[in-house]
C-alpha positions in Angstrom: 19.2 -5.0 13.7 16.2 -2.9 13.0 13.3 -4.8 11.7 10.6 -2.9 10.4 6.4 -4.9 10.5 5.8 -7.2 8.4 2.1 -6.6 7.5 -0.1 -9.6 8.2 -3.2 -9.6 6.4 -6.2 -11.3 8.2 -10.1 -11.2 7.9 -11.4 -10.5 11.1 -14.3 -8.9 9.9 -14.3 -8.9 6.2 -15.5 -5.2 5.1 -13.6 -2.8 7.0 -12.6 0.9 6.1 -9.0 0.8 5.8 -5.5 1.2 3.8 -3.6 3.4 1.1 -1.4 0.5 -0.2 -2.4 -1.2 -3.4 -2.8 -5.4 -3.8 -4.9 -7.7 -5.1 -8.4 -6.5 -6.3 -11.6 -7.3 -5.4 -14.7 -7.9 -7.9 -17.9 -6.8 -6.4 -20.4 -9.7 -5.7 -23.6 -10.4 -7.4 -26.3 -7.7 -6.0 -23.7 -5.7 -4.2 -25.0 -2.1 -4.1 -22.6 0.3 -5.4 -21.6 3.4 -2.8 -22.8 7.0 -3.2 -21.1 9.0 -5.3 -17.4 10.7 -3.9 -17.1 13.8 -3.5 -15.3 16.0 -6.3 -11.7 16.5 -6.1 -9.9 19.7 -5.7 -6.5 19.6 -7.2 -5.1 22.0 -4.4 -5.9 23.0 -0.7 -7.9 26.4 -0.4 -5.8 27.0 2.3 -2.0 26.1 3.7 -2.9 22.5 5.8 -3.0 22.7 9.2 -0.7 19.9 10.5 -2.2 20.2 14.0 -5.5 19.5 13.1 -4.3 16.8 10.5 -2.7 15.6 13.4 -6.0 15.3 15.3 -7.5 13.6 12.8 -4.6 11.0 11.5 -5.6 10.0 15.3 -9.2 9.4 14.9 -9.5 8.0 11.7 -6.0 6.6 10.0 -4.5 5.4 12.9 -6.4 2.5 14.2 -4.9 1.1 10.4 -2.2 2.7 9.6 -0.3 2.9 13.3 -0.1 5.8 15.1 3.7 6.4 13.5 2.5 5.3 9.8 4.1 2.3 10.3 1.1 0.3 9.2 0.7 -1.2 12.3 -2.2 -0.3 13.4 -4.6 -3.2 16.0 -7.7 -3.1 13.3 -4.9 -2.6 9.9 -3.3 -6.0 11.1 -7.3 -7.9 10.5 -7.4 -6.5 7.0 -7.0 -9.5 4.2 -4.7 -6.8 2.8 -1.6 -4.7 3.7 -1.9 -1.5 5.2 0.6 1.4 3.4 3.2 2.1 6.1 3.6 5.8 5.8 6.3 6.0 7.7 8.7 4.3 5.2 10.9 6.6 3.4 10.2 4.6 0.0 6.6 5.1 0.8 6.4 8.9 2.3 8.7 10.7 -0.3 7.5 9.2 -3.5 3.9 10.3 -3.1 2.5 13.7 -3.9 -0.1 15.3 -1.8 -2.5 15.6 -4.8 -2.3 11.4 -4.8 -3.3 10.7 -1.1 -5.4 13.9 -1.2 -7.5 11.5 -4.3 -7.5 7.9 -2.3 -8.8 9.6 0.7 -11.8 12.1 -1.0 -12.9 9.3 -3.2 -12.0 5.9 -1.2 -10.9 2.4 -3.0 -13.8 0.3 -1.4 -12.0 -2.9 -3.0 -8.7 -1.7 -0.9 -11.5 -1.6 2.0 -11.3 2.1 2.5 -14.3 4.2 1.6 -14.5 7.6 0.9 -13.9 10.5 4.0 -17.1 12.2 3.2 -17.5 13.4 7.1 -14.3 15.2 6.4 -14.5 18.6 4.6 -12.0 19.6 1.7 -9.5 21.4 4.0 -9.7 18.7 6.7 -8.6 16.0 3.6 -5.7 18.0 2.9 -4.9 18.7 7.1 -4.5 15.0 7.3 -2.6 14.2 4.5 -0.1 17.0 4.7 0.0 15.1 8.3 0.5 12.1 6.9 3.3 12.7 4.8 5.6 14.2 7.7 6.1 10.6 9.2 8.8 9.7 7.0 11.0 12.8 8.2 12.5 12.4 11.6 13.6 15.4 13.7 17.2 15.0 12.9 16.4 15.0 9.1 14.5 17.8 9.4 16.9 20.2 11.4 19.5 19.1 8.3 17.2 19.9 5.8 16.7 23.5 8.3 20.5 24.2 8.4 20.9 23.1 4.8 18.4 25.6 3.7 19.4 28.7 5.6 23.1 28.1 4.4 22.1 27.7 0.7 18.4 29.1 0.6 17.9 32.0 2.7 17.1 34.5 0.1 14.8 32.1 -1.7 11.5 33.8 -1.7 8.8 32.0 0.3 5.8 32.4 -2.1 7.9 30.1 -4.2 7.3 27.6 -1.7 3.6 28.3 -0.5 2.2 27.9 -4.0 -0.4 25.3 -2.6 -1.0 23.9 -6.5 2.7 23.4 -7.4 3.6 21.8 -4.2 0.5 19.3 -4.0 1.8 18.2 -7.4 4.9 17.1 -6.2 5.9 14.4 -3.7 9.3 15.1 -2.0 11.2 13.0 -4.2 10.3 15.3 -7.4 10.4 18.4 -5.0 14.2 17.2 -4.1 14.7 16.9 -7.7 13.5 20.5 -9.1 16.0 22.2 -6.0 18.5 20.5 -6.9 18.3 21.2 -10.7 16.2 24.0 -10.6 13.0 25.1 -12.4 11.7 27.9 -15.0 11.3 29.9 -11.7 13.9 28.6 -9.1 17.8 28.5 -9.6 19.6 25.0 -9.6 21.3 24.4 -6.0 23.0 21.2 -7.3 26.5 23.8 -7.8 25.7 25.0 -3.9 25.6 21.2 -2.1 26.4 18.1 -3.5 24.1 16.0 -1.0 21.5 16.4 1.7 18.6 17.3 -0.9 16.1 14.6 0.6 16.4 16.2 3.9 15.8 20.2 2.1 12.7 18.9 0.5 11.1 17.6 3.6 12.2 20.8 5.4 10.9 23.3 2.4 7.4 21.6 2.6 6.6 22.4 6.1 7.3 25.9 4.6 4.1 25.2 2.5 1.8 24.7 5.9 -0.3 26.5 8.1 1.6 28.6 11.0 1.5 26.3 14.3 -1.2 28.0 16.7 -0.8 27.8 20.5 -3.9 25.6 21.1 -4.4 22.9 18.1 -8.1 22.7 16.9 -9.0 18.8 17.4 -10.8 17.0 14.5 -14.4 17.3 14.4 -15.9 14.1 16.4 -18.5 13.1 13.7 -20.0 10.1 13.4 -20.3 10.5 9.9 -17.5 8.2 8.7 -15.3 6.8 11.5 -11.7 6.0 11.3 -10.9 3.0 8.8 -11.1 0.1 10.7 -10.9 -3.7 10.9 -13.8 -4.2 12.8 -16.4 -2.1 12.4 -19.2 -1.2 13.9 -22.4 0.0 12.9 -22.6 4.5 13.3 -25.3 6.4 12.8 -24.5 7.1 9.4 -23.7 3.2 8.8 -20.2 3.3 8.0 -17.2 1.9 9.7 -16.9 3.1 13.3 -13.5 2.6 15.7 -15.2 0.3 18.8 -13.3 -3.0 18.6 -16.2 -5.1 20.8 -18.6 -6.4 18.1 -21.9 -5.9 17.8 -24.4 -8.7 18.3 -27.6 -8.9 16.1 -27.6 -5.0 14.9 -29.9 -4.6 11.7 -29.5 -1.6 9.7 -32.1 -1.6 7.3 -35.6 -2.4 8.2 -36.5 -5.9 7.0 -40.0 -6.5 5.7 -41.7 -9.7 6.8 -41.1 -12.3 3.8 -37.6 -11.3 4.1 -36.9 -12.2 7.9 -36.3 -15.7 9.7 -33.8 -16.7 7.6 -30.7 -18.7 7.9 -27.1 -19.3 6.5 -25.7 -22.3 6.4 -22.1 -23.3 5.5 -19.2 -26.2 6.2 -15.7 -26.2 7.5 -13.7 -29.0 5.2 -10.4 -30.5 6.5 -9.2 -32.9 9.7 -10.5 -32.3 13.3 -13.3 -29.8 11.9 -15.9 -30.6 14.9 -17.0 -28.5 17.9 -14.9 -25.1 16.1 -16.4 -22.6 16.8 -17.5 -19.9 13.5 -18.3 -16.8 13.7 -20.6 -15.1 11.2 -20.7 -11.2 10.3 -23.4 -9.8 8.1 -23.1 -6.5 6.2 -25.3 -3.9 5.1 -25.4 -1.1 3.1 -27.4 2.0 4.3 -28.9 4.5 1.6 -26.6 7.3 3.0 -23.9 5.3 3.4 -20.4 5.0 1.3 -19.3 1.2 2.5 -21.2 -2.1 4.2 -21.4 -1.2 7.7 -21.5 -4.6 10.1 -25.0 -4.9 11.3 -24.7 -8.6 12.2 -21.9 -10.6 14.7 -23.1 -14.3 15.8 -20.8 -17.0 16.4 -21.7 -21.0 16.5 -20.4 -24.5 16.9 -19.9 -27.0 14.1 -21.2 -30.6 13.9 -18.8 -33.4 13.8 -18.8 -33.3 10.0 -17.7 -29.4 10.2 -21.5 -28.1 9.1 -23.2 -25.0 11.0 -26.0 -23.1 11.2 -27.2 -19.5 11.7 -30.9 -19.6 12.2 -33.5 -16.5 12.9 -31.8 -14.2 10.9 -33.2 -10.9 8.5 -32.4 -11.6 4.7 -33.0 -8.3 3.2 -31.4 -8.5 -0.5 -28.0 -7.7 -1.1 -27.1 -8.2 2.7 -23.1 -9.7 2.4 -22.7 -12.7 4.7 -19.1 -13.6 6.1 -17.5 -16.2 8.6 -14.3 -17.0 10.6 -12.9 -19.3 12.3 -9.7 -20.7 14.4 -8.0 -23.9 13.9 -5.1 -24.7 15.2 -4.0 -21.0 16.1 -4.5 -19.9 12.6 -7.9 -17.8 11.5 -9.4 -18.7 8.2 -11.9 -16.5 6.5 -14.1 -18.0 4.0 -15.8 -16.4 0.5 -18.8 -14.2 0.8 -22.3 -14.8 0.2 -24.8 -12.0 -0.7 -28.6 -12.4 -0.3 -30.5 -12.4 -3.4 -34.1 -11.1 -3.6 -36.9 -12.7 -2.0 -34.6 -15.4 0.0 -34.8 -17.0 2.9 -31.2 -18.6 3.2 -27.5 -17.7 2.2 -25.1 -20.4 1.7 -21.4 -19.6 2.7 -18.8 -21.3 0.8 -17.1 -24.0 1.6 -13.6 -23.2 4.1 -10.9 -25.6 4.0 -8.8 -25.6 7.5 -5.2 -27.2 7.4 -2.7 -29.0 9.6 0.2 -26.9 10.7 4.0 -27.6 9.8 7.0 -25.8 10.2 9.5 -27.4 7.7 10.4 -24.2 5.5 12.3 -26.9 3.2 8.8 -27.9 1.5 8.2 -24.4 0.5 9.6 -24.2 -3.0 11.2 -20.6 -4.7 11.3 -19.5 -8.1 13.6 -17.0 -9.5 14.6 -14.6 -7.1 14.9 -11.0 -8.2 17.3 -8.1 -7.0 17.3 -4.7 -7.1 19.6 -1.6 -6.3 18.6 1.8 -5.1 21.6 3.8 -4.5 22.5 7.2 -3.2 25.9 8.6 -2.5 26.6 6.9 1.1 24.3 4.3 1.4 22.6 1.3 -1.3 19.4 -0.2 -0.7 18.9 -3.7 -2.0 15.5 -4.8 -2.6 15.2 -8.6 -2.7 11.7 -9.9 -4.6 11.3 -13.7 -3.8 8.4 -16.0 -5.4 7.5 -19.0 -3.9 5.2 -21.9 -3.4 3.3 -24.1 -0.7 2.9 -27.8 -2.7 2.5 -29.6 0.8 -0.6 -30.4 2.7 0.3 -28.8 5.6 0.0 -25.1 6.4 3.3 -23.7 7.0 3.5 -21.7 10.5 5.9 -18.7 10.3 6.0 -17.8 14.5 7.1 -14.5 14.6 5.5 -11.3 12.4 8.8 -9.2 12.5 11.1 -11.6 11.4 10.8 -14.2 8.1 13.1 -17.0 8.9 13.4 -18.5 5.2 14.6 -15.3 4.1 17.9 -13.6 5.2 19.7 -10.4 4.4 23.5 -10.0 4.6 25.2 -9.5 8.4 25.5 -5.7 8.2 22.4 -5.0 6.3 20.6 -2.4 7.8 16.6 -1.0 7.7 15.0 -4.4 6.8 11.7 -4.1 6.1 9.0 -7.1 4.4 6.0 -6.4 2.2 3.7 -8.3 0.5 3.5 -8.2 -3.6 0.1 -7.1 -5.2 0.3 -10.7 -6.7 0.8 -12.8 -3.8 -1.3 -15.7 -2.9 -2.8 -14.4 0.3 -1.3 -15.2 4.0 -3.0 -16.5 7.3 -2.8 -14.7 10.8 -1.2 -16.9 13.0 -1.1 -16.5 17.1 2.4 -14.5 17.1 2.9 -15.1 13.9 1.6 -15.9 10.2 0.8 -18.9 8.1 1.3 -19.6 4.5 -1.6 -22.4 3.6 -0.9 -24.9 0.7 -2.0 -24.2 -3.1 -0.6 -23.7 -6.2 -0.5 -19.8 -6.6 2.6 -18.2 -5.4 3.5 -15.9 -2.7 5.2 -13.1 -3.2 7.7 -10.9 -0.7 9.6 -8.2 -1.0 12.6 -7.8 1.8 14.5 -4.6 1.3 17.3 -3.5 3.4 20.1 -0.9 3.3 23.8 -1.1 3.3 26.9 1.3 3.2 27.9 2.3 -0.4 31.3 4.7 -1.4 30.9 4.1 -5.0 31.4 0.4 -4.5 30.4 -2.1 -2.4 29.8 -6.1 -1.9 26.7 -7.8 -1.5 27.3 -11.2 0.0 23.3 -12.1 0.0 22.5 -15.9 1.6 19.9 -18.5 0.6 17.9 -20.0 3.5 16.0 -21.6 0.4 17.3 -23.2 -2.7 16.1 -20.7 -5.0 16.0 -22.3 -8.8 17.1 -19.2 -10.5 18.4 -15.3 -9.8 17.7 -12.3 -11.8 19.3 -8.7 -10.5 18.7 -5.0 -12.0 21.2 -2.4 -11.6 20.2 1.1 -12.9 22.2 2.5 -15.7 25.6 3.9 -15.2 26.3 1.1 -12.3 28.4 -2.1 -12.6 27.6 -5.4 -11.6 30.6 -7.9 -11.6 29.5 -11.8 -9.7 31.3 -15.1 -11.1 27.3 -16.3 -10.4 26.0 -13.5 -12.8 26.4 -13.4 -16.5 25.4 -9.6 -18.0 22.2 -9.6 -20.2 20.6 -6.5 -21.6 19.4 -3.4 -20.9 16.0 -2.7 -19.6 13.5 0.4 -19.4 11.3 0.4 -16.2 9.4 3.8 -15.6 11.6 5.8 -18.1 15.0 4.6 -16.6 17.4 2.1 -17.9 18.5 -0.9 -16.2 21.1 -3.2 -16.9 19.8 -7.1 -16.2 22.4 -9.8 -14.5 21.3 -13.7 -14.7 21.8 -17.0 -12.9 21.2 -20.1 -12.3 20.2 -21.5 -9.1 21.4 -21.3 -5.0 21.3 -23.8 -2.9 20.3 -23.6 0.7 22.8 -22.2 2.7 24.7 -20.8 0.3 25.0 -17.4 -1.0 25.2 -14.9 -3.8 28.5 -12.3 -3.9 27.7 -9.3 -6.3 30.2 -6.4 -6.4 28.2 -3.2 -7.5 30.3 -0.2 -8.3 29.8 2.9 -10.1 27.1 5.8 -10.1 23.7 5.9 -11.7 23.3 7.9 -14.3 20.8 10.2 -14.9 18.2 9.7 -17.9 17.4 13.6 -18.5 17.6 17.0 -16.6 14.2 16.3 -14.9 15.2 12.8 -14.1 14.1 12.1 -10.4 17.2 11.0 -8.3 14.9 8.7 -6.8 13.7 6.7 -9.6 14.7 3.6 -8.4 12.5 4.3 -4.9 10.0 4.5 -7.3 10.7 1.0 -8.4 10.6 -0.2 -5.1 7.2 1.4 -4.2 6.0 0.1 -7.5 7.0 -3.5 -6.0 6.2 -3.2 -2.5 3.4 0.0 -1.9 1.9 -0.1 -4.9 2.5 -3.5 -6.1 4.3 -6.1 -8.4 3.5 -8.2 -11.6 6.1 -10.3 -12.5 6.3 -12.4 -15.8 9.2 -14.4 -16.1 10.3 -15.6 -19.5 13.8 -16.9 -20.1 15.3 -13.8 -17.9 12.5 -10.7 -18.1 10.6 -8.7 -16.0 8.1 -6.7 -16.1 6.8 -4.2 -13.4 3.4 -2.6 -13.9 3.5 0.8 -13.0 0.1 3.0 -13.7 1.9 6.4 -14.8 4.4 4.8 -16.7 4.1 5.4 -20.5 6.5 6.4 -23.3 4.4 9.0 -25.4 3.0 12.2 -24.9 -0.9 11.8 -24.3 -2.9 12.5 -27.7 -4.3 16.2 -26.9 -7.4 15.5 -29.2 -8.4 12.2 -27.0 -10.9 13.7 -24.5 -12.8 10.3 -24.3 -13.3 10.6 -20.6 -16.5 9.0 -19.1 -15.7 10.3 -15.1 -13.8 13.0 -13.3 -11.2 9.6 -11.6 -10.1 8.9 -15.1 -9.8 12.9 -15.8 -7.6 12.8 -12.6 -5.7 9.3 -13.7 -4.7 11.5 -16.9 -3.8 14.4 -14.8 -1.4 12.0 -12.7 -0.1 10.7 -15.9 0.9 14.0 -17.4 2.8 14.7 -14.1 4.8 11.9 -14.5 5.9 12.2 -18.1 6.7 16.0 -17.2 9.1 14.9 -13.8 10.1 12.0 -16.7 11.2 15.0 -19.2 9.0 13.2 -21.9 7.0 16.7 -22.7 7.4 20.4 -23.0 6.7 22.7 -20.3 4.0 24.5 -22.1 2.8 21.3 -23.4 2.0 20.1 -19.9 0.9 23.6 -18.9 -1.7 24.2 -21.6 -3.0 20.2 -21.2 -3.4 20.1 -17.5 -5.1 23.6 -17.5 -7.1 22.0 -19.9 -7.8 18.8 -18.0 -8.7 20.9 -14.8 -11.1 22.6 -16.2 -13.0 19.6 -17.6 -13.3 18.9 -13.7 -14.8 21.9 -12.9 -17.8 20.9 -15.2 
């Protein structure tokens, strides 16, 4: 069985330079200096992207996080208090456009703890992220997509497919779309091959790269803006840097006198809390900088009643405090503090450290959702569970690719675990994670894959009672389950889906669904992977569920169900100028506006980023 990582956010060091995937936010503390201003976006390579030298620098400076397959693996990713967008998912890799990543890494998401790639120049952004979005395809899929497209394609004209702008704008799931219905410009190959379109589009865009040279160009070693990491270390610029051995005492700005011999203070709460040892990390936040860079690593014992000290220490204002520490094989990270003006000591928050259990039984589930992505030959069933820690005890899950209390039908295939934007957050754990007791819910998504020839049974079990079950099958597919009664039908992202309800499964038992039937396409420019884009709205880019008798909602930041008002030009900053561009995308892949509706409008909306 073929597990894919379960990512296990920790908080090694608390501001690192890391991750695509979206989750819970961050607010900016009191005094926090904001960064410099991010570059300005280009909406297209000048050039065709170099994968070589994209290669060069995925190495550097993505895969210390991200793994060095996109798996989201990476040593420094697996510290981060969030999870790190595994790249080398399919559900992940084809539904994002190169225009998207080509945003996240020229302007950053500090509260995802990834600042902007300033050190990198415009064609270096787009080398890496054409890079980047080649770890989904394997070899095999590729020499398909090859043969497909010399047996169907080989008088398509390449210019069609070297157009830098049109192919930044789509992700491979839209670009699968448009060959197999065709565009303005392009003749519909639906009538030429009924299936195999996933594995043309990811051949047809290495048509849109650079020419493989005999001796790759490596990345330019600056020092500008290192690779995101999880512990970072202070560069000469003062952003994240890749060395894993912390630094010990490093200042970055110059204190003046009033603001030096300072302490912070701070207590660990719970049983056994004497003689831990804490570790503090101060940040900083240099003048040319774009994130905190660490300029501060000390470590102490505490007292018998848990307290500790950090004595001798710079206060410059706005400095962010931070501290670990280990209890029972489990790290805990606590809140920050930030230094206000003119003080002379920083009190951390209070960290509550917890006994360990590993009784699954006390961990109580919600309503469990379900939802089905399928293709001609295969179905992918994406499980959404909510669930609760009421105990005292923090529960001790030992293994990271494996989630006991959760289990997926004996020839499910490809299962894969991801946190939801909501969930409460998790502990690392030596081998493993740990869920800590409190009253906001977790929230994982397992997803897995399963043969499908227009019909197929789901026998899914329950290591957990769960109290209720809620399953969404998109339009055009039937659901039949003596469990199940039929509801109505929903619209997620433009597409309808039918809802199924039920009450509740106990532990060890099971839920039989039979799914039959085809989905059926909302419009001509309908994506045939809109339900992939459910499931990277649920487990890359996040999930908000609100359950009331038997709804759902999924937040989705493209998805709307009007055409844009052309006479609302309200915008205060070019990222909500390139929000609006992303929106009109979507309603145009969605069919929701004419062709030289969208045209004139985004012409319109780039030129407003020009000025």
């Amino acid at each position: 069985m073929k597990l894919r990582y379960l990512l296990i956010p920790t908080l090694a060091l608390f501001l690192a330079a890391c991750n695509l995937s979206l989750a819970a936010d961050v607010t900016p503390p009191p005094n926090y200096i904001p960064p410099t201003p991010a570059p300005t976006l280009s909406l297209a390579p000048s050039a065709a992207p170099n994968i070589e030298s994209g290669k060069a620098i995925y190495a550097e400076k993505c895969a210390p996080c991200h793994g060095d397959k996109g798996m989201g693996d990476g040593a420094q990713g697996k510290q981060l208090p969030l999870p790190v967008a595994a790249f080398a998912l399919p559900q992940v890799g084809q539904n994002a456009s190169p225009q998207d990543w080509y945003a996240t890494v020229t302007r950053g998401s500090i509260e995802r703890f990834m600042p902007p790639f300033a050190s990198l120049t415009e064609q270096q952004r787009w080398d890496v992220v054409a890079y980047a979005l080649t770890l989904h395809v394997s070899e095999a899929d590729l020499q398909k997509g090859r043969e497909l497209f010399d047996a169907v394609c080989a008088d398509c004209p390449a210019s069609l497919f070297q157009n830098q702008e049109a192919m930044a704008s789509l992700s491979d799931a839209a670009l699968a779309q448009a060959l197999k219905d065709g565009t303005s410009g392009f003749p519909a190959l639906g009538g030429k091959m009924t299936d195999g379109f996933d594995q043309l589009a990811a051949y047809v865009r290495t048509l849109s790269f650079a020419a493989p040279s005999p001796t790759p160009e490596p990345a330019a070693p600056t020092a500008t803006l290192a690779a995101p990491e999880a512990t970072p270390a202070a560069t000469e610029s003062g952003t994240p840097g890749v060395e894993t051995t912390p630094l010990a005492t490093e200042t970055g700005p110059t204190s003046t006198p009033e603001a030096s011999a300072g302490k912070v203070t701070g207590s660990i709460t719970g049983a056994n809390v004497g003689g831990l040892e804490v570790t503090l990390h101060g940040y900083d936040h240099a003048a040319a900088s774009s994130a905190p860079t660490e300029t501060v690593t000390l470590t102490a014992v505490t007292d018998a009643q848990g307290n500790y000290v950090f004595e001798g220490l710079d206060m410059p204002e706005g400095r962010i405090y931070v501290t670990d520490v280990k209890h029972a094989g489990i790290t805990y990270n606590s809140e920050m503090a930030v230094v206000p003006a003119a003080a002379s000591e920083a009190v951390i928050p209070a960290l509550r450290v917890y006994d360990v259990a590993s009784d699954y039984s006390t961990l109580t589930f919600d309503q469990t959702h379900f939802f089905f992505n399928i293709s001609d030959v295969s179905m992918q069933v994406i499980g959404v569970y909510t669930f609760t820690n009421k105990s005292d005890k923090a529960i001790l899950v030992p293994s990271t690719t494996d989630v006991p209390f959760l289990k997926a039908p004996a020839n499910a295939q490809d299962i894969g675990y991801e946190l939801t934007q909501e969930s409460a957050p998790i502990l690392a754990a030596e081998g493993g994670f740990a869920l800590p007791p409190g009253d906001k819910p977790f929230g994982i998504v397992m997803y897995y894959t399963l043969p499908y020839a227009k019909k197929a049974t789901v026998v899914q079990p329950f290591a957990q009672e769960a109290a209720s079950v809620l399953a969404l099958v998109p339009e055009g597919v039937k659901l039949t389950s003596d469990q199940l009664t039929e509801g109505p039908q929903q619209n997620f992202q433009g597409e309808n889906y039918r809802q199924y309800s039920g009450g509740g499964v106990k532990a060890g038992g099971s839920l039989t669904m039979t799914i039959s039937g085809t989905p059926k396409k909302s419009g001509s420019a309908a994506a045939p992977n809109s339900s992939q884009n459910l499931l990277v709205g649920l487990g890359g880019l996040g999930l908000a569920l609100i359950v009331g008798g038997a709804w759902m909602y999924l937040r989705n930041r493209g998805a709307v169900d009007e055409e844009p008002d052309e006479d609302d030009n309200g915008f205060e900053n070019e990222e909500e100028i390139l929000d609006a561009i992303i929106a009109l995308d979507d309603l145009r892949r969605a069919g929701k506006i004419k062709e030289d509706a969208y045209r004139e409008r985004r012409d319109e909306l780039k030129e407003r980023l020009k000025h």
